[in-house]
N, C-alpha and C positions, 0 to 999 in steps of 0.2 A: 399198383395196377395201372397200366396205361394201354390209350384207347390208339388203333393202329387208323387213324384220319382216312386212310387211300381205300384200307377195307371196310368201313365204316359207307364212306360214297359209293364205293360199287356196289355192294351191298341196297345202299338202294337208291343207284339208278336201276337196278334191276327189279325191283319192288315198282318204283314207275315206270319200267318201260310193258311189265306184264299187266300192270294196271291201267294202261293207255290203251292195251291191244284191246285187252275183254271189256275193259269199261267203255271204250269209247269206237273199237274194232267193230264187236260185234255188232252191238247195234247200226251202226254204220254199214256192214256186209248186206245186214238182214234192209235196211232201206235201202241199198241199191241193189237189192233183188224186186225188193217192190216197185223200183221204178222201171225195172226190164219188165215185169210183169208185167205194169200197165200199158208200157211201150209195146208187148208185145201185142197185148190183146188187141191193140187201136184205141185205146182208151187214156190217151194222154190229154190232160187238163180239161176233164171231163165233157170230151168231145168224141161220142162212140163210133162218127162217120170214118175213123184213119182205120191206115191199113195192119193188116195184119200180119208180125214177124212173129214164124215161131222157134226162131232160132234164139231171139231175145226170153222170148217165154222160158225155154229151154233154159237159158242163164242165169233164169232168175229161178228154177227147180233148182237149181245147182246151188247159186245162194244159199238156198232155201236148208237146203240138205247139211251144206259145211255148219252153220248156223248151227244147227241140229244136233250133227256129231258133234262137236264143241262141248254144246250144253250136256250131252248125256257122257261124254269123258269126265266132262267135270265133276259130275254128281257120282259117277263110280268111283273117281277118284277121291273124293269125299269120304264115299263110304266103304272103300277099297279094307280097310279092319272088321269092319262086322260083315261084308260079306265073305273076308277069309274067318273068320269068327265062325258063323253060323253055317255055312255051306262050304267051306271048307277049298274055294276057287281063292288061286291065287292072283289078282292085278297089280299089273306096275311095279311086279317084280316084288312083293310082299315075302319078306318067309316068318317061317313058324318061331 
């Protein structure tokens, strides 16, 4: 039995590089939507007199959203067998 070293590394640099986006991505996405947020509202470094962008607001719904979708793929894709199991819907290309 011998171990093939090249697929062995790819194998997981791709283990860290999926691990870097969601572990460290997300959270990341999700705080710089919070800071367009506050930016938009006028409420940066809890100073309520600034002005108001709602383009930034906007930016940061958007954030807000990708974030969202993310989390809620992930968790179907989770349970992408029991809900082809029980309800009988196919995700992510499941078959019977």
């Amino acid at each position: 039995m011998s171990f093939d070293v090249a697929q062995l590394a790819l194998a997981a640099g791709r283990v860290l590089v999926v691990g870097l986006l969601f572990g460290a991505g997300l959270p990341a996405l999700f705080a710089v939507g919070m800071r367009l947020q506050s930016a938009g509202s006028g409420e940066v470094d809890g100073d309520a007199a600034g002005i108001r962008r709602p383009a930034l607001t906007a930016a940061g719904w958007v954030l807000f959203a990708i974030v969202i979708a993310v989390v809620l793929a992930g968790v179907l894709f989770i349970t992408r067998l029991s809900i082809h199991h029980y309800f009988g819907i196919s995700l992510f290309g499941v078959g019977t």
